[in-house]
N, C-alpha and C positions, 0 to 999 in steps of 0.2 A: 133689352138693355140691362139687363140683371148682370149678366156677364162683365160689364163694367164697376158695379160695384167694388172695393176691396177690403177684405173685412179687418179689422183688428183683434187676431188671434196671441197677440203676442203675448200677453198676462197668460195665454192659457198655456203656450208650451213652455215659457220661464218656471210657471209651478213647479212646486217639489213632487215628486212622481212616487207613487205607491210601493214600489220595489219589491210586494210580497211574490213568492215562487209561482209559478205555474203550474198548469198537469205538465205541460208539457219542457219545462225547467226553465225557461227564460223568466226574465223580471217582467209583472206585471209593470202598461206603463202609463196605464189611467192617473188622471193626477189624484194628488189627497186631499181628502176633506179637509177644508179649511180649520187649522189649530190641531190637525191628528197626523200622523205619516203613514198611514195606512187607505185607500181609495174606501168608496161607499160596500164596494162589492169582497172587502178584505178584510171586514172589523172597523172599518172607522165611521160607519155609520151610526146613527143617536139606538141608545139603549141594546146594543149586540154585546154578546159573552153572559157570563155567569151573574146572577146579583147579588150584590154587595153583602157581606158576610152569609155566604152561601153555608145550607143547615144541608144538603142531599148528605153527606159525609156521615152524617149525626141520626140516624136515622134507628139503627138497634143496639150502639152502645154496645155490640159481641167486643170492640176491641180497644175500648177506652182502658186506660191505666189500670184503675180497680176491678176491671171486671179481668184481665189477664192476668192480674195479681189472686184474686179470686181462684183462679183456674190451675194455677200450680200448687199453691197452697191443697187444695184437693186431689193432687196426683201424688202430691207428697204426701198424701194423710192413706191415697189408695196404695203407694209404693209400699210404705208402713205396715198395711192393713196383708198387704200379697206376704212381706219376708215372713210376718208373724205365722200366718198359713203354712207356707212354707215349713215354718220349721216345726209345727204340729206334726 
């Protein structure tokens, strides 16, 4: 008698639908997490991506402003250091 049943899936295919790419290039068409447009398996799951003011970037400071500013300043003092050679 199961077969008589009929279920109410309507809320589910009305959802907004996920839309991210595929491997295989179609739109993903699992629906999205409720309050995200992305499905659980695309990002829109609790606590996925990077965390909030993310430090990996910050890690040796070779390329922050002063230390690049640093670093010409010293090619300019070795450019200096080579003419003066030079002209000995």
């Amino acid at each position: 008698m199961s077969g008589d049943h009929i279920r109410n899936t309507r809320a589910m295919w009305t959802s907004p639908r996920c839309g991210a790419e595929t491997r295989n290039g179609t739109t993903c068409r699992a629906p999205a997490v409720h309050g995200k447009v992305r499905c659980r398996m695309h990002g829109g799951a609790r606590r996925t991506g990077a965390p909030k003011g993310n430090q990996n970037a910050r890690t040796h400071g070779a390329f922050t402003r002063d230390a690049v500013a640093e670093r010409t300043q010293d090619q300019a003092v070795l450019d200096d250091a080579l003419k003066l050679l030079a002209e000995l």
